[in-house]
Structure formats: C-alpha cells, structure tokens
C-alpha positions as CSV (number, residue, x, y, z in Angstrom):
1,X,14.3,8.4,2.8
2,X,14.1,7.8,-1.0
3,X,15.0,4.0,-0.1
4,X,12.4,3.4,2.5
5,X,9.7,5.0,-0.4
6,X,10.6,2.5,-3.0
7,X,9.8,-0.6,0.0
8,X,6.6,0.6,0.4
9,X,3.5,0.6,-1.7
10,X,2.7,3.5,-4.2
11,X,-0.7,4.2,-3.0
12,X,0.8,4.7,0.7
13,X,4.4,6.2,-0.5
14,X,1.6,9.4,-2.1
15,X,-0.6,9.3,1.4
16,X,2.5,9.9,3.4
17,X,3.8,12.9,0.9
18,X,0.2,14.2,1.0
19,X,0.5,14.3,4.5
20,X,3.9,15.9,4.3
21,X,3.0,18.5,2.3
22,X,-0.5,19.1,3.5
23,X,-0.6,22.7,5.0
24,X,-1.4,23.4,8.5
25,X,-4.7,23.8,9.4
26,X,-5.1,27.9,10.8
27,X,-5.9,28.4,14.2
28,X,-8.7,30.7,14.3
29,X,-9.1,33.4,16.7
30,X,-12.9,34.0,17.8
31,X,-13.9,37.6,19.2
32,X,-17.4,37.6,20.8
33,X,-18.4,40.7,22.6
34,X,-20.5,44.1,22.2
35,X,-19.7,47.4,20.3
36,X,-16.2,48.5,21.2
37,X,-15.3,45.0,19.3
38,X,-17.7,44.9,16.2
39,X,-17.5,45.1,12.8
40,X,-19.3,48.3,11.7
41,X,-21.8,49.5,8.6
42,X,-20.7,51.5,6.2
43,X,-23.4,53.8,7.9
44,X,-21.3,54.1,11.2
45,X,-18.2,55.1,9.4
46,X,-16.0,56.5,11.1
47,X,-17.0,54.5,14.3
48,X,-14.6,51.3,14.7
49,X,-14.7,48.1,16.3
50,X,-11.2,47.5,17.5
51,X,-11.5,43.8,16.2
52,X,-11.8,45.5,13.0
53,X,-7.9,46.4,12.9
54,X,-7.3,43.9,15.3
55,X,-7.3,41.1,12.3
56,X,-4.4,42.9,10.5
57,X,-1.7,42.2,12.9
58,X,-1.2,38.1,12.2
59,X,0.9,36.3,9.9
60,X,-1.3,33.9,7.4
61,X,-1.8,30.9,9.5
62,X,-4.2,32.7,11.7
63,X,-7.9,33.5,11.0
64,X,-9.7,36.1,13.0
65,X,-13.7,35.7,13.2
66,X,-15.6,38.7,14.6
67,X,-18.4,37.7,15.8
68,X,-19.3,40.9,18.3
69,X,-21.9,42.9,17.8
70,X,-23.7,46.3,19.2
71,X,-25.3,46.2,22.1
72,X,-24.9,42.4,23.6
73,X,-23.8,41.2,26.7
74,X,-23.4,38.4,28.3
75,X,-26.7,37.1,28.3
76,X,-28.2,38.6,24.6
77,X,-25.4,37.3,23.1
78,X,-26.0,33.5,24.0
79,X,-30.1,34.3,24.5
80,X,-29.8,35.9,21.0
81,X,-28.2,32.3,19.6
82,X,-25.0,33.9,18.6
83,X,-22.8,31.9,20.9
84,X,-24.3,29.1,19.4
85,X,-22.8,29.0,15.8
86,X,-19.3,29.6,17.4
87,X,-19.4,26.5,19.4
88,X,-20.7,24.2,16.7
89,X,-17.7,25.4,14.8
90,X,-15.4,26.0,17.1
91,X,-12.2,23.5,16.8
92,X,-9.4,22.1,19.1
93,X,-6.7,24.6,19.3
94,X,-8.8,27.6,18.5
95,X,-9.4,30.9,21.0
96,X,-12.1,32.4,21.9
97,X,-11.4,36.0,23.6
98,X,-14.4,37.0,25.3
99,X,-15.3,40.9,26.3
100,X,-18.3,41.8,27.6
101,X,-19.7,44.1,30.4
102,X,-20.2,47.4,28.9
103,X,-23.7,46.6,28.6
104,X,-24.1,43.9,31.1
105,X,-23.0,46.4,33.7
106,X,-26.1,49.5,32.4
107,X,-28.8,48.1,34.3
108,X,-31.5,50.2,32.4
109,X,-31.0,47.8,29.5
110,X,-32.8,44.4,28.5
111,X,-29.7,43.0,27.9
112,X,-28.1,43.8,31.5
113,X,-26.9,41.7,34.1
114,X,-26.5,41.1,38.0
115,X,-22.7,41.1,39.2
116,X,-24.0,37.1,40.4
117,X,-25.3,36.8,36.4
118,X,-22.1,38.2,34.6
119,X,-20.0,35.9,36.5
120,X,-22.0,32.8,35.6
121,X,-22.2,33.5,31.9
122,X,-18.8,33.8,32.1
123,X,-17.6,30.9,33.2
124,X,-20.4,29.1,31.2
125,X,-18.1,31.0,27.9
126,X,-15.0,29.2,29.6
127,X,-16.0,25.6,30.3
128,X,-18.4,25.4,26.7
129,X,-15.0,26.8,25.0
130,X,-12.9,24.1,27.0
131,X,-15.1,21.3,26.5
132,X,-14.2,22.0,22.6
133,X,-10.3,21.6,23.7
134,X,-10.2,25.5,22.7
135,X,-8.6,28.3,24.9
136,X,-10.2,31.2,26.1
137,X,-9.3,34.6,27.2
138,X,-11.1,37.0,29.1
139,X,-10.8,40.5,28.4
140,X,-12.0,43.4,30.9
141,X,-14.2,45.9,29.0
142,X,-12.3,48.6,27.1
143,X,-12.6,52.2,29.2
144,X,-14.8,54.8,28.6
145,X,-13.4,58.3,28.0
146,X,-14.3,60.4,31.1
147,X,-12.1,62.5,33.2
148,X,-13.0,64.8,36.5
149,X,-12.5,68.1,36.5
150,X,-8.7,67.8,37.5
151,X,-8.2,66.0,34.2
152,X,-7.7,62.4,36.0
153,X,-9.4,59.4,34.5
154,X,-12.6,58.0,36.1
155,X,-12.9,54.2,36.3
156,X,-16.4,53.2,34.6
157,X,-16.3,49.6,35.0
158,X,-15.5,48.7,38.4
159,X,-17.5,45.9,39.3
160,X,-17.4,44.2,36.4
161,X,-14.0,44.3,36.0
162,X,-13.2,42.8,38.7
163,X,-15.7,40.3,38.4
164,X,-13.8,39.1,35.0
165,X,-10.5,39.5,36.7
166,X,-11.6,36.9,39.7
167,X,-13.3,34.7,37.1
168,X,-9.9,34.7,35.5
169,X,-8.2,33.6,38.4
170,X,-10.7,31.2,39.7
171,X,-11.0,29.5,36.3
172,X,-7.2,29.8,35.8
173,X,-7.7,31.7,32.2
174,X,-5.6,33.9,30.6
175,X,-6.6,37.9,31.2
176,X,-6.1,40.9,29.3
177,X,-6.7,44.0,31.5
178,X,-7.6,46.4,28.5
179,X,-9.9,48.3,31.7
180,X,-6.3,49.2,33.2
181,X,-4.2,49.5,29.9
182,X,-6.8,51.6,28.0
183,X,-7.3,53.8,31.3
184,X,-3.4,54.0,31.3
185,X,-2.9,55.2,27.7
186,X,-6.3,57.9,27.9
187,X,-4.3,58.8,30.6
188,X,-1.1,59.7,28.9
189,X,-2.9,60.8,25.8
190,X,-4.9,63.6,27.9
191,X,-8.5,64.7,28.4
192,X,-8.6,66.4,25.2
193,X,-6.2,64.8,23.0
194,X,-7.7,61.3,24.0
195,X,-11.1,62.5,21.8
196,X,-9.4,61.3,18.4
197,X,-9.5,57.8,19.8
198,X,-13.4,58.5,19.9
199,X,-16.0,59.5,17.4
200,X,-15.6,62.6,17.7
201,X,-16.8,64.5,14.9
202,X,-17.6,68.6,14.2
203,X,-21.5,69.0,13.1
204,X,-21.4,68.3,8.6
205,X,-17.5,67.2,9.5
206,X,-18.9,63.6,8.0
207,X,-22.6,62.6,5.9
208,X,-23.0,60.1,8.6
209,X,-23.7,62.9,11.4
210,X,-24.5,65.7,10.1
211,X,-25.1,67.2,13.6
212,X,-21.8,66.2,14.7
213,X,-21.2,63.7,17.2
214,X,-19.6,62.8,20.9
215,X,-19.0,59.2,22.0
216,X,-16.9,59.0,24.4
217,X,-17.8,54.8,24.2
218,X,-17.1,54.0,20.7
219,X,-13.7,54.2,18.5
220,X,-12.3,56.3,15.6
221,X,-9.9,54.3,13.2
222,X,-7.3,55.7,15.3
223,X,-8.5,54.4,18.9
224,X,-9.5,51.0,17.2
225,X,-6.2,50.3,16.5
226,X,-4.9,51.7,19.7
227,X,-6.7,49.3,21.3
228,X,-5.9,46.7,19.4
229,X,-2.6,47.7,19.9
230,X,-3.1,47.4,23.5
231,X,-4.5,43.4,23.3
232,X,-2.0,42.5,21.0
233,X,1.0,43.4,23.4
234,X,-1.0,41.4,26.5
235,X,-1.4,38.6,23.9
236,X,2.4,38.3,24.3
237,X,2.3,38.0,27.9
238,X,-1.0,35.7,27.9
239,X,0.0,33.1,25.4
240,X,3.5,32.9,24.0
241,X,2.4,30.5,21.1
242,X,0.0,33.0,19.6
243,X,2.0,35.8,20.1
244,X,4.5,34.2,17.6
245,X,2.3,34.6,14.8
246,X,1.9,38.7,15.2
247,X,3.8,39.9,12.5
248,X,2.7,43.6,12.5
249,X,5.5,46.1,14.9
250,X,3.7,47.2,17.7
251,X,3.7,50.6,19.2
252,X,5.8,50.5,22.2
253,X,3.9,50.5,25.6
C-alpha cells in the first residue's frame, strides 16, 4: 500500500486518503404522516407523537426527520406543500415511511379522502419517493383505543387499512401493519390498563388540561414508545439493512 502511494502524485495520494477516511454519508429516515406521528408543543405535553421516541432507537449513522404533523392526510399534507420540501431533499438511499388515514378516513373533515383518493395519493408517495432512488414504507394507521362492551378490541380503520395493505402489495413496498400490532398489544394490555398508552389525564392532574382529558387517538410518553416499539420490530422484518443500525433492546413481542 505504502509503495503504490509513493508512485503516485501527492495531490492524488491526499484525494485517495480523503476519500478513505471521509465518513459515511447518514441515511436519513423521513416520517410524513398526521398526529399519532408528530412532534408535539410544549403546550400538548403530555400528548406524544410516537416518532418522537421513535428517533432514539438508531445508532449515529441514521438521521430521523419528522416531518408529520396534526391533522393531515393524504391530500393536506401534499396540498399544504409539505411533501414538497422532503422530495427536493430527499436523497438516494433514504426512506420515507408514510402513515396516513386517520384523518383521510373522517369524512367530516376538509382534509378527508375517498377509499379511490387515499389509494392514489399513496402510490403518488411511492413512485415520487422511487423516482429519488429512495425506499418507502407504508404503514397502516396506528389503532384507536375502543373496546365493546365484552372488553374486545374494535377495528377503527378498516377500509383504509386495507387499502394501504393492497397498495403495498400492488406496488411491492415494504408494510408495517401497526393497525394489527397495535390492536394486538391494546389487546393484551386490557381495556383499562391500555388508557396509560393514551392521554389520559384526571381534571388539574396536568396545567395543560386543567379539566382533565380522554383521547383515546393520541399517545402518552408511554404509548409513543410502545408504538415505536411496535415499528421498530417490523423494521426488522421489512428491511434487514436498516434494522442493523437499531441499537436500542427492544421489548419483546
């Protein structure tokens, strides 16, 4: 090695060491979707996004950008020119995971969509990400907490679940089912113990709701990083070369 450097010019033996020694650029992870993933304002304490803890879990040569926000969907969020920005920055090798449908799916709001609608903003997500040579996931939208009256879990996102899930398989993308996993672990966890992964809170229990509050939508500290929990361990099924840069122990599943 040292004999083929002193053959070759010094101004190209100190490129090829930069080059060496330059470090890798990070892959960046790219979370665009509504509520349940958001960062939050000091004023929503103790409501969390789950991409809040979500960013925690990676050794250093991956950068998570959360780019969600309250009360988007599909069509706000690219309407609203958020989806913009992460395309003109968006880089070869990067992922974009993509949840929407909590609001897409409430037909009372602007922001809503048809089942027809949903699926093409979807795929329009996938091939824009693509055309970037970047790799998106879909992710079903995170479960509601309701139960019947026998203490069973009720399935709030039907439809548009399942519309992601065929998108997924049509566009051959990788899927993480948080619907079925986060349905699965209210499950276990009970109808009543399952409110500390909400916001939950007794009324004057914190300044920020002083009357209390019951969301059975939106995350405590502790169901954000539940959740997180939940798409970290499907990471590990969906794509083996990310999954090797979680460093954080995960709760077993």
């Amino acid at each position: 090695m040292f004999s083929l450097f002193k053959r070759m010019p010094l101004i190209l033996v100190l490129a090829v060491m930069s080059f060496a020694l330059a470090p890798a650029r990070k892959i960046k992870v790219w979370l665009i979707g509504d509520s349940t993933i958001a960062n939050k304002e000091i004023k929503a304490y103790p409501e969390t996004g789950w991409g809040m803890p979500f960013r925690y879990f990676f050794d250093s040569s991956v950068e998570v950008d959360n780019r969600a926000l309250n009360g988007r969907s599909t069509k706000s969020f690219i309407a609203e020119g958020h989806w913009q920005p992460v395309i003109n920055d968006l880089k070869e090798g990067d992922y974009v995971f993509i949840q929407f449908g909590h609001n897409d799916e409430v037909q009372t709001k602007a922001a809503s969509t048809k089942p027809d609608e949903f699926k093409n903003y979807l795929v329009r997500y996938i091939s824009e990400t693509r055309a970037k040579k970047a790799l998106p996931i879909l992710i079903t939208p995170v479960a509601r907490r309701k139960f019947d009256s026998s203490g069973h879990i009720v399935e709030t996102h039907k439809e548009y679940s399942e519309i992601v899930r065929t998108v997924a398989r049509e566009q051959s993308v990788g899927l993480i089912d948080l619907d079925k996993k986060s349905q699965q672990l209210l499950q276990q966890t009970g109808a009543e113990n399952s409110k500390l992964f909400f916001n939950y809170l007794e009324p004057n229990e914190h300044p920020n709701y002083p009357e209390g509050r019951q969301d059975d939508t939106h995350f405590s500290e502790l169901g954000a990083r539940k959740m997180a929990e939940l798409v970290l361990a499907e990471v590990r099924n969906v794509d083996p070369n990310l999954s090797k840069r979680i460093v954080k122990p995960l709760v077993k599943q």
